[in-house]
Each structure stands twice: as structure tokens, then as C-alpha cells.
C-alpha distance (Angstrom), angle and dihedral (degrees) to the residues before:
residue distance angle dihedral
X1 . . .
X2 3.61 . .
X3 3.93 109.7 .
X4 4.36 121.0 -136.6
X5 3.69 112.3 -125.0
X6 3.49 112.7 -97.0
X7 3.89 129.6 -145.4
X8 3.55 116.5 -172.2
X9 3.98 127.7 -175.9
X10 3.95 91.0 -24.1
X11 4.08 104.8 -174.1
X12 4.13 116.7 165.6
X13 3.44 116.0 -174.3
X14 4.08 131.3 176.7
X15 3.53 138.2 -145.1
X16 3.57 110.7 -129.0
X17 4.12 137.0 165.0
X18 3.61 89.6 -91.5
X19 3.73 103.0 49.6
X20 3.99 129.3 -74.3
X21 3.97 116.2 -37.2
X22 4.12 116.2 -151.1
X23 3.57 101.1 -151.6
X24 4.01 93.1 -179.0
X25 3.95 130.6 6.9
X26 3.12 122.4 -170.2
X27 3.67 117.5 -3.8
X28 3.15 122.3 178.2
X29 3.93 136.4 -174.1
X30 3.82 149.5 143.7
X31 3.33 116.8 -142.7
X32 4.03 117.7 -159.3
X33 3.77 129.3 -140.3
X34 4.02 101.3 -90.1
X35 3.47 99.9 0.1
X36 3.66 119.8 143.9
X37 4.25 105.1 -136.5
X38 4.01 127.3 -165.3
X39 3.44 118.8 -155.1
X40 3.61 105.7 -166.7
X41 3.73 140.4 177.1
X42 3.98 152.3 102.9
X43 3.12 116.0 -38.5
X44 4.20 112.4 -87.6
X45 3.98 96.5 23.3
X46 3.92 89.4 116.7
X47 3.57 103.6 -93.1
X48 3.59 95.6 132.4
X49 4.22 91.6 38.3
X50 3.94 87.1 57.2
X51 4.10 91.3 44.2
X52 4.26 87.3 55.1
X53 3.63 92.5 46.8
X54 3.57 92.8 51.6
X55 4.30 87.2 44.3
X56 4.26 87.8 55.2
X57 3.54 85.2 -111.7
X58 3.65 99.7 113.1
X59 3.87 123.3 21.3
X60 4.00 125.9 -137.5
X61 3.76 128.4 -107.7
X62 3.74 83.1 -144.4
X63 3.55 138.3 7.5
X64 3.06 135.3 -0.9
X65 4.13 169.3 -105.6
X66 4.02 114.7 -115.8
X67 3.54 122.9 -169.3
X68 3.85 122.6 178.5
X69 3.84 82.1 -6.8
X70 3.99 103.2 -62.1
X71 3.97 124.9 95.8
X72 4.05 120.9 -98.5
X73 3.70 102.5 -128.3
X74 3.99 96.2 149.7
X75 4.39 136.6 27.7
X76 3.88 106.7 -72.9
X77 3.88 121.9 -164.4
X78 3.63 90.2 -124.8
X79 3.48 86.0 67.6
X80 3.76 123.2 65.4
X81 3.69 129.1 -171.9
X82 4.14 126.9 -149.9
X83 3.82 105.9 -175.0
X84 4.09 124.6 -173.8
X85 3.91 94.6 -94.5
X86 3.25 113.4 54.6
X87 3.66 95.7 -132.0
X88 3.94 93.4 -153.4
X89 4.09 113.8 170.4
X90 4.03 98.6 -119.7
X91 3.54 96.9 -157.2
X92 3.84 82.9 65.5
X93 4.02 124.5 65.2
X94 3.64 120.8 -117.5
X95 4.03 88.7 -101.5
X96 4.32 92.3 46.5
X97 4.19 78.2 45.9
X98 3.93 90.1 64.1
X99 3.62 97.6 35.1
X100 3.81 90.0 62.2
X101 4.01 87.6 60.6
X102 4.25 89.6 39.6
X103 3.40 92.2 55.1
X104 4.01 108.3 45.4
X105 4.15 82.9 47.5
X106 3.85 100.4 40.8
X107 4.13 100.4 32.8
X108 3.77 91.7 151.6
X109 3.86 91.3 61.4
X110 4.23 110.5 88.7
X111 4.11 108.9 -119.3
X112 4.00 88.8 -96.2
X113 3.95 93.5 64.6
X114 3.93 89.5 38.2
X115 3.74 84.5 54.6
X116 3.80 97.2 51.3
X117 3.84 90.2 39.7
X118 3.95 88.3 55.8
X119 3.80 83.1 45.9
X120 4.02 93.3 58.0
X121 3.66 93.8 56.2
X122 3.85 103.8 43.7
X123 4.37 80.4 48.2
X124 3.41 86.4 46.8
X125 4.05 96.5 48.9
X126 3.55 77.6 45.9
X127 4.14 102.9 -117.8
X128 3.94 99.2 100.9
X129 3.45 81.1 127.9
X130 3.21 94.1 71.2
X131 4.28 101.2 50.4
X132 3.98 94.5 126.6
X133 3.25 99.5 42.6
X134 3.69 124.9 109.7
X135 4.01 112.7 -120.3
X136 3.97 92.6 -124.3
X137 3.55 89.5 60.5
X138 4.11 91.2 57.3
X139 3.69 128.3 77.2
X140 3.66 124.6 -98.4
X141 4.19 82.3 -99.8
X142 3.31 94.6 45.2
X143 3.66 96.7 53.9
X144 4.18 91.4 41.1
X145 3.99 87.7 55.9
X146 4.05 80.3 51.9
X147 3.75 98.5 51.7
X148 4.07 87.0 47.0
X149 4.28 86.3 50.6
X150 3.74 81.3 51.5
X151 3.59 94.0 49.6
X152 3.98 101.4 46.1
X153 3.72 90.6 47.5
X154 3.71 88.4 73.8
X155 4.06 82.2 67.6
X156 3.87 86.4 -136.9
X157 3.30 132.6 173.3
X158 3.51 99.0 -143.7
X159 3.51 115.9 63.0
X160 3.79 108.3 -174.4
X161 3.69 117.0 -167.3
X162 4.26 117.0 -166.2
X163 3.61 101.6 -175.8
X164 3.92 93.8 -51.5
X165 3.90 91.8 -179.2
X166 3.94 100.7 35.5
X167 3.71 86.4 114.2
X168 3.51 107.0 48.6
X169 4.06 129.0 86.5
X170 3.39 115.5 -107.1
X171 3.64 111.3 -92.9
X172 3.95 91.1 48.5
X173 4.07 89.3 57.6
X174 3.66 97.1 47.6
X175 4.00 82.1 53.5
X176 3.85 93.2 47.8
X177 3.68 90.4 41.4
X178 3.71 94.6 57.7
X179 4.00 93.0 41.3
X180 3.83 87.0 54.7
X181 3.97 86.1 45.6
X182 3.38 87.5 53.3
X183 3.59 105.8 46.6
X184 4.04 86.5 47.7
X185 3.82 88.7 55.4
X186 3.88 94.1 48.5
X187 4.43 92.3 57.5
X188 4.01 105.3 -3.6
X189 3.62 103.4 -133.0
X190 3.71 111.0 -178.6
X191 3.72 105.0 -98.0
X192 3.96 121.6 -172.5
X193 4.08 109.1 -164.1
X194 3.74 114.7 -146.8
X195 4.32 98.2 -154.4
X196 3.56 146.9 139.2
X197 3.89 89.5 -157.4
X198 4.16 105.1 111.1
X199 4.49 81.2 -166.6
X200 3.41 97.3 43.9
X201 3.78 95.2 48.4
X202 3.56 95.4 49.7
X203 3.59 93.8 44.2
X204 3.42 86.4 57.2
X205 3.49 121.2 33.9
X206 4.19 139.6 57.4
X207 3.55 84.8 -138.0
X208 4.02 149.1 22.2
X209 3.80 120.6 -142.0
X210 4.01 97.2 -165.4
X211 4.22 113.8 -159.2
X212 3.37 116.7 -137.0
X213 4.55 104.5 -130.3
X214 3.63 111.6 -84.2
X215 2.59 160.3 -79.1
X216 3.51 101.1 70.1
X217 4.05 90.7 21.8
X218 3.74 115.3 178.1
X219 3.93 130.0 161.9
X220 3.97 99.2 -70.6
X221 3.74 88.0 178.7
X222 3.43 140.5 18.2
X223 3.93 106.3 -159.5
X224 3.88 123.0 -173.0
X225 3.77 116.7 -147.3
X226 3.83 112.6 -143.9
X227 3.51 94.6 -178.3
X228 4.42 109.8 140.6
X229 3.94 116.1 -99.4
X230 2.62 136.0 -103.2
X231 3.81 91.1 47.0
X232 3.78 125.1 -149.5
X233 3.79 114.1 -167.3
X234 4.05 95.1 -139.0
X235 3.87 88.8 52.6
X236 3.77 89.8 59.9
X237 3.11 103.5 53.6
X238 3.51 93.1 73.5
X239 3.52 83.3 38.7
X240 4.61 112.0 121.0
X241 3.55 91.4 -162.7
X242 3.87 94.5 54.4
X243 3.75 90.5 52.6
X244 3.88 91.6 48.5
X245 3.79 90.1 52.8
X246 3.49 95.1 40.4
X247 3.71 83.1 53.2
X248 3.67 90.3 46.8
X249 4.00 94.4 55.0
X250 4.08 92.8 39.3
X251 4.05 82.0 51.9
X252 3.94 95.9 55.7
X253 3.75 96.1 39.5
X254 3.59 92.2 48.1
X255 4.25 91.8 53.2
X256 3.53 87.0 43.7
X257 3.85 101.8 53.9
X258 4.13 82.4 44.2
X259 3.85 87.8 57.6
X260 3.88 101.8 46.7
X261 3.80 83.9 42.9
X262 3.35 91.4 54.6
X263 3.70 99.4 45.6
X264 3.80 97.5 44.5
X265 4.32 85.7 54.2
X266 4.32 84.6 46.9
């Protein structure tokens, strides 16, 4: 039995020069085996705090993520982190880039089958071409498809997503968002999406945890999307149910900005 990824009475606060700053209380969330979670919101309400803390990169003030039943408290290999920037080493090619990740996951493999394992992931990302090739001389797409090569080479199980295309112009993230829609429908690893993007995260995901505006940000909403997989972005768009969602999300973000507004004139 493969066990969802659990977080329980997440809180992250910060000591600043003007006293301590709680960034996110109380999050909670259950993650399923190969389900593809949004976490969506206004930009500073935590998403991207909660995302690190479930990578090991940043630890709680209180509570907790549990996978297979013990406490993340540092990076694990079965979790695997895509961030905007690609955050390629230069001095590397795009091939040496991958085989970093290939070998610190796979250290039983000789360099040969870490090379052709690096190799299957840039093909299948679709840039093999481009394996001795230094990542300055790529385009910001090129590189991002790298960084998610990188990533999946790891064979994680986690796949955790904070706003991977935020960087790119529009016609190069619908591309990446449909190669990482189809790499999730080919051997659903459970994905969580760190966005802002209402389309993109319901073109994604099978569901939409919405953060309330920080600070203090916890899931305000936890929306599922019943839209038919496998998804095709011109068939939605005459889709009624994606305009009632979409409605739906525009709805809650909309009160929400109204209330910190509000509370910050008070």
C-alpha cells in the first residue's frame, strides 16, 4: 500500500527586526498516491514556504510533513524539486547537468549506465539533442525542460513543482505545461504545483488547495477539479465546468484580497 503524504498542523514563522512573522499556520493537507495537487494563491501567502518545507529545505515551527509514517526534516531522493530558474551549473553541459542528479540517486549504477539514464530523460523531455551543449547557450525553455530531465532522473516519487514556468512567455509554458501533463499521465507520480496561474492549475491538477493571503495563510479551500482526462486545452475551452471553477477560484481570491485589504486599512 502506497501511503499519501500527510501534512499536519504546518505553521512557519520568522524572526524578523520587527518581531516574529507567521508566514503559514496551520496547513493542512493529504496528499494521495499519484495525485496531481495545485497549490494556488496571491502571491506571498506561503505557497512557496509550505512547498520547501515539504522539499526538507526549510523546517516547520510546528508540525509537520509525514511520509511513509516518519517526519521530513531534511531533502530525500524520493522527493525532487523543479524551481522557476533552472539553476543549471554552466560550467557543465546539459547531459553532465543530469548526470549529477543520476548519479547521487542511482550510485550503484557504473558512470556508463548513469550516462544513458541521464540520456533517457533529456530524450524524454525532448532536448537530447542538445547533450553537449552548454546551458548558456540554450533558451530559457530549453534549459527549464533540462532542470525537469534533472529532476525525473532521481526516479522520485515526489515531483514538486514551484512555479516551474513562471518565467517563460506564454507559448513556451503552455508547451512545458502539456509535456509535464504528459509525463504525469504516462507513470502518475504525485505532483504538487506551486502557481499563481488559476488556467494552468486547473489544467493540471485533480484538485486546488486555495491559501487564504498571509500572513497566517492556510488552505482556505480545497477545490476538486472534475474536469475529463486526459485533458486537451482546446476542448476546455468550450468546456461549462471549467468556467464554473474558474469562477469558483476567481470568487475566493477575490473575497480574500477584500479581507486582507480590509484588515491591513483596520
Amino acid at each position: 500500500m502506497i501511503r499519501p503524504l500527510v501534512i499536519t498542523s504546518l505553521t512557519k514563522a520568522f524572526e524578523t527586526p520587527s518581531g516574529t512573522h507567521v508566514a503559514v499556520k496551520d496547513f493542512n493537507a493529504t496528499i494521495e498516491a499519484c495525485e496531481f495537487v495545485a497549490l494556488l494563491g496571491h502571491s506571498g501567502c506561503g505557497k512557496s514556504t509550505v512547498l520547501s518545507i515539504v522539499a526538507g529545505l526549510s523546517q516547520a515551527t510546528t508540525g509537520g510533513v509525514i511520509v511513509d509514517g516518519k517526519e521530513i526534516d531534511s531533502p530525500g531522493l524520493e522527493r525532487a524539486l523543479v524551481f522557476q530558474s533552472p539553476c543549471l551549473l554552466p560550467w557543465l553541459t546539459t547531459l553532465d547537468n543530469v548526470v549529477l542528479a543520476a548519479r547521487e540517486a542511482h550510485p550503484k549504477l557504473n558512470a556508463r549506465e548513469q550516462k544513458e539514464l541521464a540520456r533517457k530523460y533529456l530524450n524524454l523531455v525532448g532536448v537530447g539533442e542538445f547533450e553537449n551543449t552548454a546551458p548558456t547557450e540554450l533558451s530559457q525553455g530549453t534549459q527549464q525542460r533540462v532542470s525537469i530531465a534533472r529532476a525525473l532522473s532521481l526516479e522520485p516519487r515526489f515531483l514538486l513543482l514551484d512555479e516551474p514556468f513562471g518565467m517563460l512567455d506564454s507559448m513556451t509554458r503552455f508547451e512545458l505545461q502539456d509535456l509535464v501533463l504528459d509525463l504525469w499521465e504516462k507513470d502518475r507520480k504525485t505532483c504538487i504545483l506551486v502557481t499563481h496561474d488559476i488556467d494552468e492549475a486547473l489544467y493540471l491538477s485533480d484538485r486546488i488547495l486555495l491559501m487564504t493571503d498571509g500572513p497566517e495563510s492556510k488552505v482556505g479551500l480545497e477545490l476538486p477539479i472534475t474536469l475529463p482526462r486526459p485533458r486537451d486545452r482546446h476542448e476546455l475551452a468550450g468546456n461549462t465546468d471549467y468556467y464554473r471553477l474558474r469562477k469558483e477560484v476567481i470568487a475566493f481570491l477575490e473575497h480574500h484580497s477584500k479581507q486582507f485589504q480590509q484588515e491591513k486599512a483596520a
